[in-house]
C-alpha positions as CSV (number, residue, x, y, z in Angstrom):
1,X,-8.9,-15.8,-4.3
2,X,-12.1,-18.1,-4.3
3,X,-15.0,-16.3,-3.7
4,X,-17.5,-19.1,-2.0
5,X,-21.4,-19.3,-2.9
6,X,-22.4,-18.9,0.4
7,X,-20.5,-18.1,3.7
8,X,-20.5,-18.3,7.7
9,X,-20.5,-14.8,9.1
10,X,-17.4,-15.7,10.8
11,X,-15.7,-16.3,7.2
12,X,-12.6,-14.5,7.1
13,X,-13.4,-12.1,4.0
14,X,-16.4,-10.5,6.0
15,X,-14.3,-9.1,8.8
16,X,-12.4,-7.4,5.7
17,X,-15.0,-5.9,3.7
18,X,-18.5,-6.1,5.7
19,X,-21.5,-8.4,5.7
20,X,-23.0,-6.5,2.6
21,X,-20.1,-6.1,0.6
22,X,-19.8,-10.0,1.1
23,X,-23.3,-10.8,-0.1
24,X,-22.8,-8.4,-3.2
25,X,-19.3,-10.3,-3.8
26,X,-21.4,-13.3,-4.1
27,X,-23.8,-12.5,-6.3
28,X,-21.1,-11.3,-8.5
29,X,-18.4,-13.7,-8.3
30,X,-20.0,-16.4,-6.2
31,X,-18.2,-19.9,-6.9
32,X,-15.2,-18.4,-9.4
33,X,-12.0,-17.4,-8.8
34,X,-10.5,-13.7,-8.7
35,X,-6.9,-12.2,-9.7
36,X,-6.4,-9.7,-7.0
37,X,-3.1,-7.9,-7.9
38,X,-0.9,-6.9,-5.0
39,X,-0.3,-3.4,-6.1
40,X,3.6,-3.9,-5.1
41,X,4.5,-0.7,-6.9
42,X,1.5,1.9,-5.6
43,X,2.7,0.6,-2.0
44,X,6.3,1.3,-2.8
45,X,5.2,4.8,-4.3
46,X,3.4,5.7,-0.9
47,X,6.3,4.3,1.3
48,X,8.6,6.4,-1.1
49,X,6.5,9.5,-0.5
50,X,6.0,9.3,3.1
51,X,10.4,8.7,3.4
52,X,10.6,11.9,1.2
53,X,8.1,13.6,3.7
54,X,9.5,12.6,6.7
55,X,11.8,14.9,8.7
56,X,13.3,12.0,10.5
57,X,17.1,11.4,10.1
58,X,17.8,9.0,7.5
59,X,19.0,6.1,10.0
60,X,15.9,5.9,11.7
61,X,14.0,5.8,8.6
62,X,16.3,3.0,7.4
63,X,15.4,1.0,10.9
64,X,11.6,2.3,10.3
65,X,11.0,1.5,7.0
66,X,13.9,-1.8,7.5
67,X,16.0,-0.2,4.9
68,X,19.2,0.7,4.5
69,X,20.5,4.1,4.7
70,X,21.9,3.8,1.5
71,X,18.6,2.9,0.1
72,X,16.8,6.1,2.2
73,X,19.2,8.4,0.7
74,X,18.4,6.9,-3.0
75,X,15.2,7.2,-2.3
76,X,14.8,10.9,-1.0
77,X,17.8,12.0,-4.1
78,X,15.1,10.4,-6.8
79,X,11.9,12.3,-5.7
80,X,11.3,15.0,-8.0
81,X,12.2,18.9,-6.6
82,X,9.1,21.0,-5.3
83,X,9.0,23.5,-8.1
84,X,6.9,25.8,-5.3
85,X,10.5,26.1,-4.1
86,X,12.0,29.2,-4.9
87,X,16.0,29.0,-6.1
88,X,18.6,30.9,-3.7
89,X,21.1,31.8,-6.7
């Protein structure tokens, strides 16, 4: 991402982070370009938390989440057990 030296308030990066943040962006990193990683695998661990979490039936977390079931059911048999839970044998 290219972080401009000065900006329009209507540039699109100030309706994300704020007018101040902006100036404070460009006194930093004003005229250079940034890496911004996309954090693919913390969004996958939320979405795979919140599936776990759910007590929706697993084909409309499939359509939800545009999933398969298959894929739901993986995902819920790979969270780890609450060890809160107490056993029944």
């Amino acid at each position: 991402m290219w972080i401009p030296s000065q900006f329009r308030p209507d540039y699109h990066l100030v309706a994300i982070i704020g007018h101040e943040p902006m100036i404070k962006l460009i006194k930093a990193y004003g005229g250079d370009r940034l890496e911004i990683p996309k954090c693919d695998g913390a969004m996958r661990a939320v979405r795979n938390f919140k599936i776990c979490e759910s007590d929706k039936s697993q084909a409309l977390l499939a359509h939800e989440y545009d999933l398969t079931v298959r894929h739901i059911r993986n995902i819920q048999c790979d969270m780890p057990e609450d060890d809160k839970q107490e056993n029944l044998f």
